[in-house]
PATORSE-29435 format. One line per field, with one value per atom (N, C-alpha, C): residue in three letters; atom name; z, x, y. Coordinates in Angstrom, 2 decimals. Example, Ala and Ser with C-alpha at 12.3 -4.5 7.8 and 13.67 -1.06 7.14 Angstrom:
BEGIN
res <- c(ala  ala  ala  ser  ser  ser)
atom <- c(N  CA  C  N  CA  C)
up <- c(7.80  7.80  7.80  7.08  7.14  7.87)
east <- c(13.19  12.30  13.20  12.85  13.67  12.90)
north <- c(-5.69  -4.50  -3.30  -2.25  -1.06  0.03)
% end
This chain:
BEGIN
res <- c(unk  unk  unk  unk  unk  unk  unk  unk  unk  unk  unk  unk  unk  unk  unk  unk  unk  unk  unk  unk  unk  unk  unk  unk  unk  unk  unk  unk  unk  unk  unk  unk  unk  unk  unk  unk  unk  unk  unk  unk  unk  unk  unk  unk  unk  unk  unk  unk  unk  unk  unk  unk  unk  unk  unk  unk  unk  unk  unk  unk  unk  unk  unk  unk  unk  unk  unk  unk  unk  unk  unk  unk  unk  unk  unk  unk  unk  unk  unk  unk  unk  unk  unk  unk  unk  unk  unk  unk  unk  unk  unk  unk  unk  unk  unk  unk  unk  unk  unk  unk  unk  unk  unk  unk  unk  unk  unk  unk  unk  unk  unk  unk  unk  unk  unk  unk  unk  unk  unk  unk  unk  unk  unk  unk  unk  unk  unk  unk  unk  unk  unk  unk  unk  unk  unk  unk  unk  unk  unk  unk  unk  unk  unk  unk  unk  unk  unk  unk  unk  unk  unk  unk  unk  unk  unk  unk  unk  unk  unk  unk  unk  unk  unk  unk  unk  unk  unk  unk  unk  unk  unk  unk  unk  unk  unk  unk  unk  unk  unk  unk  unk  unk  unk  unk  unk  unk  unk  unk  unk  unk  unk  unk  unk  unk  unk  unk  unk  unk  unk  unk  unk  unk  unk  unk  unk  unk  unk  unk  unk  unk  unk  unk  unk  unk  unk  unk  unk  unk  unk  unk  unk  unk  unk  unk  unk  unk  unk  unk  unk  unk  unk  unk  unk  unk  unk  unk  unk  unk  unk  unk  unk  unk  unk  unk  unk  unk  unk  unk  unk  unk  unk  unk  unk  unk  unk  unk  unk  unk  unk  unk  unk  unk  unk  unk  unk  unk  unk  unk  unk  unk  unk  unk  unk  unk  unk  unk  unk  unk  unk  unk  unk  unk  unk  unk  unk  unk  unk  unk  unk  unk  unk  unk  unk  unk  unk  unk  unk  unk  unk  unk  unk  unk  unk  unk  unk  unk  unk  unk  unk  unk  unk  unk  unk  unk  unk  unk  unk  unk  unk  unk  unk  unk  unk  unk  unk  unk  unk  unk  unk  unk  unk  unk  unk  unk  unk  unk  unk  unk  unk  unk  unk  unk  unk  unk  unk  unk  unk  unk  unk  unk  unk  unk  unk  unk  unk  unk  unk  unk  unk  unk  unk  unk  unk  unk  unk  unk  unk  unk  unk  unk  unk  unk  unk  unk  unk  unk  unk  unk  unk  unk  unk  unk  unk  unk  unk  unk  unk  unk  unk  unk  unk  unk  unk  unk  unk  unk  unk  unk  unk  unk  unk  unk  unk  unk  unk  unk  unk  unk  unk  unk  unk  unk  unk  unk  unk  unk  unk  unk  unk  unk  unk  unk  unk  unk  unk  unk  unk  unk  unk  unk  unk  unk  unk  unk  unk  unk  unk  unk  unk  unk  unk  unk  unk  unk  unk  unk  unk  unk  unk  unk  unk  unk  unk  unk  unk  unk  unk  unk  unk  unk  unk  unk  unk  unk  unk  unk  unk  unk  unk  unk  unk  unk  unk  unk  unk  unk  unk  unk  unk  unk  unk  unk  unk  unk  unk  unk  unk  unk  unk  unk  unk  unk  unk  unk  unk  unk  unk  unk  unk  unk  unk  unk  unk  unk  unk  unk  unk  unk  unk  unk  unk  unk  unk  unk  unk  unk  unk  unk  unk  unk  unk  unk  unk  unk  unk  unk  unk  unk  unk  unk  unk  unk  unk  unk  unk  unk  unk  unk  unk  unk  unk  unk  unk  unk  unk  unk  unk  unk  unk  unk  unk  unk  unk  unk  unk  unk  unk  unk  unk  unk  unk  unk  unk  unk  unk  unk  unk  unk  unk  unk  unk  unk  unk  unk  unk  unk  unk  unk  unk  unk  unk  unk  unk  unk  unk  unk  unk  unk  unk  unk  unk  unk  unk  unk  unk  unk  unk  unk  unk  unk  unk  unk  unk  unk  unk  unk  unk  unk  unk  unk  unk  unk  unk  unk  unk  unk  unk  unk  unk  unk  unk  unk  unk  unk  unk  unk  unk)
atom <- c(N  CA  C  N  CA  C  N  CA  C  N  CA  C  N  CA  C  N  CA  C  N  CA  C  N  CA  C  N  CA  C  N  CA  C  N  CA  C  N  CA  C  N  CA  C  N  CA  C  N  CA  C  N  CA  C  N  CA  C  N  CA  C  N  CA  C  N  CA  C  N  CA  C  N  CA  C  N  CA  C  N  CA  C  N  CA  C  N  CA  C  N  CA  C  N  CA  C  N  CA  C  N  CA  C  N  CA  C  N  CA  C  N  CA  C  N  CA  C  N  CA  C  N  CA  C  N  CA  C  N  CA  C  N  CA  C  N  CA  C  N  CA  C  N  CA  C  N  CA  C  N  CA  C  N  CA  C  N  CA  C  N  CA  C  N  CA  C  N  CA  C  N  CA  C  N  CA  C  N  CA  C  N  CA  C  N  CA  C  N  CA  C  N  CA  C  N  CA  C  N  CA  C  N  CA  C  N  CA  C  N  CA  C  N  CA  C  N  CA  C  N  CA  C  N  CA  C  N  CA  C  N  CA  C  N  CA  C  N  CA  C  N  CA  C  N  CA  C  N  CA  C  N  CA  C  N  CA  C  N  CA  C  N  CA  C  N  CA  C  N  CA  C  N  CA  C  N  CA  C  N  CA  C  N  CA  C  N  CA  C  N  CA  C  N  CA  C  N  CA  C  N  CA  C  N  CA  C  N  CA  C  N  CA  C  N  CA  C  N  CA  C  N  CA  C  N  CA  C  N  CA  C  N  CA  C  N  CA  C  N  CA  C  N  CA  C  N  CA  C  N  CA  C  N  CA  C  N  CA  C  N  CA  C  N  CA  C  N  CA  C  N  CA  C  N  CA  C  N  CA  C  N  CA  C  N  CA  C  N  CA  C  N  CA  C  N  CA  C  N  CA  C  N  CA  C  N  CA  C  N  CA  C  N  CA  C  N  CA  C  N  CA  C  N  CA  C  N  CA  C  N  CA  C  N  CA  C  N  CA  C  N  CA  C  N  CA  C  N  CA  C  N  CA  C  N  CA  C  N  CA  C  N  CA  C  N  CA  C  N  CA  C  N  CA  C  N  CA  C  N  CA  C  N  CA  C  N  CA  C  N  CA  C  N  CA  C  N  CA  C  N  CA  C  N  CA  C  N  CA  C  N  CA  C  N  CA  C  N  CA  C  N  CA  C  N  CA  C  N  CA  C  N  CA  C  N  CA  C  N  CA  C  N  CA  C  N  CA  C  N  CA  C  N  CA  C  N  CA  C  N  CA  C  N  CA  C  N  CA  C  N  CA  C  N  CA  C  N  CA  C  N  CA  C  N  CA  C  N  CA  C  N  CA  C  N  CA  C  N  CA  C  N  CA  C  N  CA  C  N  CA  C  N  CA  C  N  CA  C  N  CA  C  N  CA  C  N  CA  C  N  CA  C  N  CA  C  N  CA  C  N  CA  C  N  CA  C  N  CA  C  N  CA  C  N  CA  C  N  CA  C  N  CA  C  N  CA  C  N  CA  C  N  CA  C  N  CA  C  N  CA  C  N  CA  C  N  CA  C  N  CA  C  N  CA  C  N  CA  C  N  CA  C  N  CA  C  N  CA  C  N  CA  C  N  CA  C  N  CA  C  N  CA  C  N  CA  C  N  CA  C)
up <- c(145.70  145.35  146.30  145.64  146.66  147.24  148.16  148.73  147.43  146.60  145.61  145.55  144.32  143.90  144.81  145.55  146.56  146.97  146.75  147.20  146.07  144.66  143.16  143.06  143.28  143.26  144.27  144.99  146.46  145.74  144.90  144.01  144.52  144.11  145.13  146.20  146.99  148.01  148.85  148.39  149.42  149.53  148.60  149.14  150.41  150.60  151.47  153.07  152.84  153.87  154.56  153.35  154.20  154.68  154.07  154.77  156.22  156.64  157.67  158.48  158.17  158.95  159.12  158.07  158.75  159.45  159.66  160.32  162.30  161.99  162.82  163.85  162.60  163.06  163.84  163.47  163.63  165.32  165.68  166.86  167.79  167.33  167.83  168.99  167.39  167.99  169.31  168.77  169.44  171.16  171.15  172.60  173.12  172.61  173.03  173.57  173.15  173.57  174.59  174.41  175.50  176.73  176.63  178.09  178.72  177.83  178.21  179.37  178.66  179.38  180.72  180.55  181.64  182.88  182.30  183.61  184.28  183.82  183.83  185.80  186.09  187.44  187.94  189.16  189.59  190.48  190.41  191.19  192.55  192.84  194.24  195.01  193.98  194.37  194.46  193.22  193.54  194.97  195.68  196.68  197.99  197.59  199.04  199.14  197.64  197.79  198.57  198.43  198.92  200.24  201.41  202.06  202.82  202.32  202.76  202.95  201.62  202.12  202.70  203.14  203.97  205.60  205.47  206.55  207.24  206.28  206.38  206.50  205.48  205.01  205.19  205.42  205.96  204.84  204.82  203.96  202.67  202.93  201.54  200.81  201.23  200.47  199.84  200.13  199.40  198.61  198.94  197.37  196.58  197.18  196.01  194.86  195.94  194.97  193.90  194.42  193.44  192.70  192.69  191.87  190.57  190.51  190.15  189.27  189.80  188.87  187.82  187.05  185.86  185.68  186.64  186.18  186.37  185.75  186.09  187.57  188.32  189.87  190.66  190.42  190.90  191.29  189.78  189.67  190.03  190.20  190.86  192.77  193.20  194.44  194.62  194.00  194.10  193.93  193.37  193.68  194.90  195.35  196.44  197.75  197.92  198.58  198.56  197.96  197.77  198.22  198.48  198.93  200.84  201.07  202.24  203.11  203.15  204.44  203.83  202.86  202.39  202.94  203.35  203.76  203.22  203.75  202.35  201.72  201.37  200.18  199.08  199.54  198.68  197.66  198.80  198.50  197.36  197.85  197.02  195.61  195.32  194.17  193.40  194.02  193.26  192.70  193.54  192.78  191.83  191.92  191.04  189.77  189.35  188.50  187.72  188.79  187.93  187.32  188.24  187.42  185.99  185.93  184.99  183.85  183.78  182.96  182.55  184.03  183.14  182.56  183.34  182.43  181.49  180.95  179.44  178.34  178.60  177.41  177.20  178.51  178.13  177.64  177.20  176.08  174.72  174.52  173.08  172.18  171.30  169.91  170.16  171.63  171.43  170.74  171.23  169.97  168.31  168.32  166.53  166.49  167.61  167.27  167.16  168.08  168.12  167.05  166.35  165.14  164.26  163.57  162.57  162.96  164.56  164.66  163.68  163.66  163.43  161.92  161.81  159.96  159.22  159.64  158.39  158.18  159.03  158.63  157.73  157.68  157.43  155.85  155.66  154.17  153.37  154.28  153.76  153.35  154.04  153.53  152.55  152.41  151.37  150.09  150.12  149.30  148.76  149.30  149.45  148.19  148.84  148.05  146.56  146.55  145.09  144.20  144.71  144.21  143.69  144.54  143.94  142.76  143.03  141.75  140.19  140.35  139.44  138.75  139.48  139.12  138.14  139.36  138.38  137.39  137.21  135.80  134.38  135.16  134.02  133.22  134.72  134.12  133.36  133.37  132.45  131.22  131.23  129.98  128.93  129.65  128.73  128.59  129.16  129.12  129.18  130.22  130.65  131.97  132.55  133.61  133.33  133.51  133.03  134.55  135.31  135.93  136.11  135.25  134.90  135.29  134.53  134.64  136.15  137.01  138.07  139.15  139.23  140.06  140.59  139.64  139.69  140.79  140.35  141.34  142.81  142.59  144.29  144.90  143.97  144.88  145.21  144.65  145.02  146.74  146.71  147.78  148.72  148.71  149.74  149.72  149.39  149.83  150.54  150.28  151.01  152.80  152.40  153.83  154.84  153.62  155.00  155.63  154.58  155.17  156.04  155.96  157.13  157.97  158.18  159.62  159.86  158.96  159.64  160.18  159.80  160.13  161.59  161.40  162.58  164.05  164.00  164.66  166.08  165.20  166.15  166.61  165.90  166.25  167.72  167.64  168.72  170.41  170.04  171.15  171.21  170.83  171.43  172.02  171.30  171.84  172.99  173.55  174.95  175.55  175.61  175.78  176.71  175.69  176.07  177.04  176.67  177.60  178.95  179.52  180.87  181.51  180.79  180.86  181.66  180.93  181.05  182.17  182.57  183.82  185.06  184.50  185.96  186.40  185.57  185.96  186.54  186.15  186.40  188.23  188.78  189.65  190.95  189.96  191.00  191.03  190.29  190.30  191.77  192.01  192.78  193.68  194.52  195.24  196.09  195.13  195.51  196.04  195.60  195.91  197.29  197.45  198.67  200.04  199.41  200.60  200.82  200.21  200.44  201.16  200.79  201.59  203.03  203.31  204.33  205.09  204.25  205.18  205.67  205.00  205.61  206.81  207.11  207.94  209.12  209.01  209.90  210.72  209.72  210.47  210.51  210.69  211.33  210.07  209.05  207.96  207.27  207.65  206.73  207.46  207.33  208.21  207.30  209.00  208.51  208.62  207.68  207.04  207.15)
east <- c(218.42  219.71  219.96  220.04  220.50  222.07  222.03  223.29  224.25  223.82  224.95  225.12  224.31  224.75  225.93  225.35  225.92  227.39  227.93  228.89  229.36  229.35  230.00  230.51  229.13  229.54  230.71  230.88  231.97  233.69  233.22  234.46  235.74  236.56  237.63  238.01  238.36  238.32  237.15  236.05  234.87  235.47  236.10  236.76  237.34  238.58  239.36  238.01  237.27  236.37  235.57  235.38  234.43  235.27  236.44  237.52  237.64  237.95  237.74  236.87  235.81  234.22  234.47  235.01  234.84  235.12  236.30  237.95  237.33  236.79  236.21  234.74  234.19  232.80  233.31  234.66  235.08  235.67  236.02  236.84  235.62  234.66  233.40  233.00  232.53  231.91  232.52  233.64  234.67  234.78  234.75  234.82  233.21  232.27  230.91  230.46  231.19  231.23  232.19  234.07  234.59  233.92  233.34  233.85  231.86  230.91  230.19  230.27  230.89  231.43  232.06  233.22  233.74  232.73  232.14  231.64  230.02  229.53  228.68  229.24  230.71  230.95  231.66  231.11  232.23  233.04  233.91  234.98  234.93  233.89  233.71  232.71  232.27  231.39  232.11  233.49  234.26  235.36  235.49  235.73  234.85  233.71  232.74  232.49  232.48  232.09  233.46  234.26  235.73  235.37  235.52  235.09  233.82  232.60  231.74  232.29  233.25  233.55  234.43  235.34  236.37  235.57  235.12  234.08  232.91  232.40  232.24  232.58  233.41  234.37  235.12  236.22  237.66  238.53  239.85  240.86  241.04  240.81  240.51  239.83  238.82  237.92  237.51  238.25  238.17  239.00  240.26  241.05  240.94  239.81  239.65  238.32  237.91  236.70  237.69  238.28  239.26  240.04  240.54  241.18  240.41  238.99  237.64  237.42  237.15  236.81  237.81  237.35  237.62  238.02  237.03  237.14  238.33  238.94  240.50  240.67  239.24  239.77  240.16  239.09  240.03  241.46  241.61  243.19  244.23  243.58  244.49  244.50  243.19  243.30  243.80  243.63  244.38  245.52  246.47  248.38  248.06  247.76  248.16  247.55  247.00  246.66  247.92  248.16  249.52  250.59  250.47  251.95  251.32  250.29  250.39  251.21  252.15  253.20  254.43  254.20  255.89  255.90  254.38  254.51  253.15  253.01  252.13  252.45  254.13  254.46  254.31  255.24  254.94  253.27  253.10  251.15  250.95  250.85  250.80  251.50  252.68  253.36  252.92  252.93  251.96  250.90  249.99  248.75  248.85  249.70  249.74  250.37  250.98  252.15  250.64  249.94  249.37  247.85  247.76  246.58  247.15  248.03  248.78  248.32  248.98  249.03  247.34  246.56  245.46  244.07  244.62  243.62  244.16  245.01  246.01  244.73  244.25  242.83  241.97  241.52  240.79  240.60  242.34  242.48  242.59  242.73  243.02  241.86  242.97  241.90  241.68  241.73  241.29  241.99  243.25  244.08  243.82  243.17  242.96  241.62  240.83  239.52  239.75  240.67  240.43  241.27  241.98  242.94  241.97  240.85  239.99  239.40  238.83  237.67  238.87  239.94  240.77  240.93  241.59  241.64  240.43  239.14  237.79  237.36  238.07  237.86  238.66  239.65  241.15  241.05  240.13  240.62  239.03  237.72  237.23  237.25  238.35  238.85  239.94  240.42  241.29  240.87  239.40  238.47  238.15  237.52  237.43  238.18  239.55  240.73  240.72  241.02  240.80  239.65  238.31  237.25  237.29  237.97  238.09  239.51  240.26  241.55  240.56  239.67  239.00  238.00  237.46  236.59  237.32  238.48  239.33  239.53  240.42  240.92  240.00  238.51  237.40  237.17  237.08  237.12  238.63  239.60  240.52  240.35  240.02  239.89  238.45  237.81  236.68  237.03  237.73  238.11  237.13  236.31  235.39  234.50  233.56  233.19  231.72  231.68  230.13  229.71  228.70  228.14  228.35  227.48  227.88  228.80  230.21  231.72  232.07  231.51  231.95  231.23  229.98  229.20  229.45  229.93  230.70  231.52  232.51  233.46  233.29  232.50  232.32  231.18  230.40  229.59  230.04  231.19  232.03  233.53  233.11  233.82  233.14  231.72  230.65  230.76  230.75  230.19  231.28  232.69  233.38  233.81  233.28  233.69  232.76  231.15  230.22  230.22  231.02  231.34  232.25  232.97  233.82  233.85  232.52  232.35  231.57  230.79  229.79  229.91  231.42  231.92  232.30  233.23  234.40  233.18  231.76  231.19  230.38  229.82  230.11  230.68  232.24  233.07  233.71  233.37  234.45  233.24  232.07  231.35  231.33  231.45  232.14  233.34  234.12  235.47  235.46  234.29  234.43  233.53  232.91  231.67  232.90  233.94  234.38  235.34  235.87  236.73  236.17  235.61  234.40  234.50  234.12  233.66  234.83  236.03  236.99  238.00  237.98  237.93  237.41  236.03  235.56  235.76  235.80  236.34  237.64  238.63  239.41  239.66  238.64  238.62  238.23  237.02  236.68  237.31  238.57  239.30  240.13  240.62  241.26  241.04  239.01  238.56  238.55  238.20  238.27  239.64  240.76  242.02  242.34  242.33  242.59  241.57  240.53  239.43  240.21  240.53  241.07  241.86  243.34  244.11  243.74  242.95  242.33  241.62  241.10  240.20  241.60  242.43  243.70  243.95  244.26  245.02  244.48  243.09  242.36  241.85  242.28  242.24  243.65  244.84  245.84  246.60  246.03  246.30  247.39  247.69  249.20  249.52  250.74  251.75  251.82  251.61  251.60  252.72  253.50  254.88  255.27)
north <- c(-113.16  -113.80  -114.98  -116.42  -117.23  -117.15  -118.15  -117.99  -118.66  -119.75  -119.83  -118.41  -117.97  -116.63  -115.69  -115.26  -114.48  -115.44  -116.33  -116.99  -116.54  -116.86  -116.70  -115.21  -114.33  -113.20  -112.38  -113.20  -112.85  -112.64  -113.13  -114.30  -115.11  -115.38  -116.21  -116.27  -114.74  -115.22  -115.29  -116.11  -116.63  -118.17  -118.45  -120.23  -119.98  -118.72  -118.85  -118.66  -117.83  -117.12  -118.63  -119.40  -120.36  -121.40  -121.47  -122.68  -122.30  -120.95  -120.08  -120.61  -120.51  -120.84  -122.61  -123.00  -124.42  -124.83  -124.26  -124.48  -124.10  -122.56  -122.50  -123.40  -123.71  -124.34  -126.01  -126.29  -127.55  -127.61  -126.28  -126.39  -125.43  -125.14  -124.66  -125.69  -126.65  -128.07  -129.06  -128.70  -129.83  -129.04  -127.77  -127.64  -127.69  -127.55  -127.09  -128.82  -129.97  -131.09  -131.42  -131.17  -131.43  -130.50  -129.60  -128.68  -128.79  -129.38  -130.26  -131.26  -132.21  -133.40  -132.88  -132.36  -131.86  -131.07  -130.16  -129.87  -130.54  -131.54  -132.53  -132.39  -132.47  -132.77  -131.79  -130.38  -129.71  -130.21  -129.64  -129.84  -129.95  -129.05  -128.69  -130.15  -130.56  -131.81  -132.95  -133.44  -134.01  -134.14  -132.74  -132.74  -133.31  -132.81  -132.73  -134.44  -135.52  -136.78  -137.10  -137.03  -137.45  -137.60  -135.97  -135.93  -136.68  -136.51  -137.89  -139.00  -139.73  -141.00  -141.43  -140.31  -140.37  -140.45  -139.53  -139.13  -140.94  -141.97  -142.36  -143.92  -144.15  -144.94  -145.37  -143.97  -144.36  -143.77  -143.25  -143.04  -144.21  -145.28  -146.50  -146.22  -146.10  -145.91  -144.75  -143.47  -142.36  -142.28  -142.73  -142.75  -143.76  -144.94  -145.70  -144.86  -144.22  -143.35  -142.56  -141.61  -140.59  -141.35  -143.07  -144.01  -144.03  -144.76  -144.41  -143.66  -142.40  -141.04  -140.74  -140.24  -140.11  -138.69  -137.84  -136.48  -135.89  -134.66  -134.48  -133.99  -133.28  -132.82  -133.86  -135.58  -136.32  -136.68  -136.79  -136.80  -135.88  -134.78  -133.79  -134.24  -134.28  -134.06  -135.88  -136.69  -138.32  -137.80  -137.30  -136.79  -136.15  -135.06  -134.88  -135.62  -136.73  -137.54  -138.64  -138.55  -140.07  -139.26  -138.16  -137.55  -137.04  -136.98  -136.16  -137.00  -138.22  -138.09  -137.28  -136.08  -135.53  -133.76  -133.62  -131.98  -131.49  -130.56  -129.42  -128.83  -128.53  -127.76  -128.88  -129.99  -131.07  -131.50  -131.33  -131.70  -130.79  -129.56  -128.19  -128.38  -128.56  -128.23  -129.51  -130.95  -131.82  -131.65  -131.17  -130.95  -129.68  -128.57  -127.52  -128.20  -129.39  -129.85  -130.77  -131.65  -132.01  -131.44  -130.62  -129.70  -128.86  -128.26  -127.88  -129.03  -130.04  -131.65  -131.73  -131.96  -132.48  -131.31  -130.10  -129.16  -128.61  -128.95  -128.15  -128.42  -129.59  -129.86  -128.80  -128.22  -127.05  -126.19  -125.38  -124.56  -124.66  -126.11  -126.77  -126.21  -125.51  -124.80  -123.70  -122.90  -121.81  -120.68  -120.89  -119.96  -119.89  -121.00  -121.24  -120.75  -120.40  -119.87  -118.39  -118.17  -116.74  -116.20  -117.21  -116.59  -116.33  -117.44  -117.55  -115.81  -115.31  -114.28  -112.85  -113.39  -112.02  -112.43  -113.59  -113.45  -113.62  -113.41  -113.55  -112.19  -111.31  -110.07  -109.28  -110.23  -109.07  -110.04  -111.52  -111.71  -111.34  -111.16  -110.02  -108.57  -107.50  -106.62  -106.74  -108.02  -108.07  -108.54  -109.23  -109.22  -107.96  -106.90  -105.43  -104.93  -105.02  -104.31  -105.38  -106.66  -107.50  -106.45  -106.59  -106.51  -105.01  -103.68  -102.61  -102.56  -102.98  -103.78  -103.64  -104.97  -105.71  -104.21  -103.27  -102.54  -101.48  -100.91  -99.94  -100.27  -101.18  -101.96  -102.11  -102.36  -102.40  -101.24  -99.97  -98.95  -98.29  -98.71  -98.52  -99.30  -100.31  -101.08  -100.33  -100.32  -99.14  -97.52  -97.32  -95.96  -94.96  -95.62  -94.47  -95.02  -93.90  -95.08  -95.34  -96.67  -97.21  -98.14  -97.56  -98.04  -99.28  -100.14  -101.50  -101.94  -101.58  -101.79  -101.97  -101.10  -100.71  -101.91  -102.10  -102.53  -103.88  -104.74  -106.09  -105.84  -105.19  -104.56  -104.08  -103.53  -103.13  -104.21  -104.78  -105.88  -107.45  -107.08  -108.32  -107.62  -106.67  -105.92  -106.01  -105.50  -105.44  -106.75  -108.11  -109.25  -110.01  -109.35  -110.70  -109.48  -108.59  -107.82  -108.10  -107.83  -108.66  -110.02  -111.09  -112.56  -112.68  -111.12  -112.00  -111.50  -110.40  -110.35  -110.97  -111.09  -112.37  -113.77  -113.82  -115.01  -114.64  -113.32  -113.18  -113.19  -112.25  -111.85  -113.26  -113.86  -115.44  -116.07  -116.36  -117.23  -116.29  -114.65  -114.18  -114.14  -114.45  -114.55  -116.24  -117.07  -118.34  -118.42  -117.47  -118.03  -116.46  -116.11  -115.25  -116.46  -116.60  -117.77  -118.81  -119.29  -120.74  -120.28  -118.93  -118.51  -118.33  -117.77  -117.65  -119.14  -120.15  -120.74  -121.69  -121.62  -122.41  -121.94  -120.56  -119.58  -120.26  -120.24  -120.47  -122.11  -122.60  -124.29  -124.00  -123.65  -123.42  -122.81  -121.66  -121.01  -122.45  -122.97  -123.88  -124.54  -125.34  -126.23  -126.15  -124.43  -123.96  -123.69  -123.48  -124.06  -124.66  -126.16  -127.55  -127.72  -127.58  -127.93  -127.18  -125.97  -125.07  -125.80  -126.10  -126.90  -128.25  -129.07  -130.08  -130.15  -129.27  -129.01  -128.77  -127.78  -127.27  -128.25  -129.22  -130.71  -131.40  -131.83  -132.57  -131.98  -130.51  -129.84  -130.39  -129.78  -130.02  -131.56  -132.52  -133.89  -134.26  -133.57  -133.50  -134.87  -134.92  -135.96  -135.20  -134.18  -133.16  -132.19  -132.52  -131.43  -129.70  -129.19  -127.35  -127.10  -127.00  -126.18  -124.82)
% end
């Protein structure tokens, strides 16, 4: 049986099942590229270059580096660099305000992924239930039970229950996959920031509060 077939025989709701999958396959893609990009640079390295060129450089020239960068730890540890004559709580709640701001990207979509892993199952069992509807009914309309009559019926049950786990079953190990993933950026984000802080202290560049 090709996959046409096997799609026809699913019957209607296989439209809804694969809109599902697309929907899914679309916000798949889209993070398996942003969070790519993103970690191309950790955080922790964005720190340690700082450091070097502070170290070598001079204070100019390290926040002209973190001016520069693109990546969001930059921009986090560039706010609390523009504030260290206000304190370290100051420092602190800056950089917590704008890490907030620029890693909000990271979760984008995932709620809609993990919605798709829960509804391709639940409109394959509701396929299930259509498809046994459709069978009974046959067998009321013949008024008796004929194999035949029946088989339509339940192989259109079996097919949209297995699509949508087959759908749900991938999309929910990506969206653990992206989750991990977006964790541990995250951890290192927090890292990098606590070290930073900790390099200021220590070159007497921010006041201990």
């Amino acid at each position: 049986m090709s996959l046409v077939d096997y799609f026809n025989k699913g019957g209607s709701m296989m439209w809804l099942l694969a809109l599902v999958a697309l929907w899914a396959l679309e916000i798949i893609v889209e993070r398996i590229i942003t969070l790519w990009i993103v970690h191309r640079k950790n955080p922790l390295t964005v720190f340690e270059e700082f450091r070097n060129i502070f170290e070598s450089d001079g204070m100019e020239a390290a926040r002209e580096y973190l001016a520069k960068d693109k990546s969001p730890m930059a921009k986090i540890l560039l706010v609390g660099l523009e504030k260290i004559d206000r304190g370290r709580t100051v420092v602190e709640e800056s950089m917590t305000m704008k890490a907030s701001n620029v890693l909000a990207f990271l979760d984008r979509g995932m709620i809609y992924l993990n919605a798709s892993a829960t509804l391709a199952p639940i409109l394959g069992f509701l396929g299930t239930v259509t498809g046994m509807i459709k069978a009974f009914n046959a067998i009321a309309l013949a008024g008796e039970v004929e194999p035949t009559l029946v088989a339509a019926g339940i192989s259109e049950a079996l097919i949209t229950t297995a699509t949508g786990l087959l759908i749900a079953a991938p999309v929910a190990i990506f969206y653990a996959a992206f989750a991990s993933t977006i964790n541990g950026y995250a951890r290192k984000a927090e890292e990098a920031s606590n070290a930073f802080i900790e390099y200021l202290l220590e070159k007497g560049l921010l006041k201990a509060e």
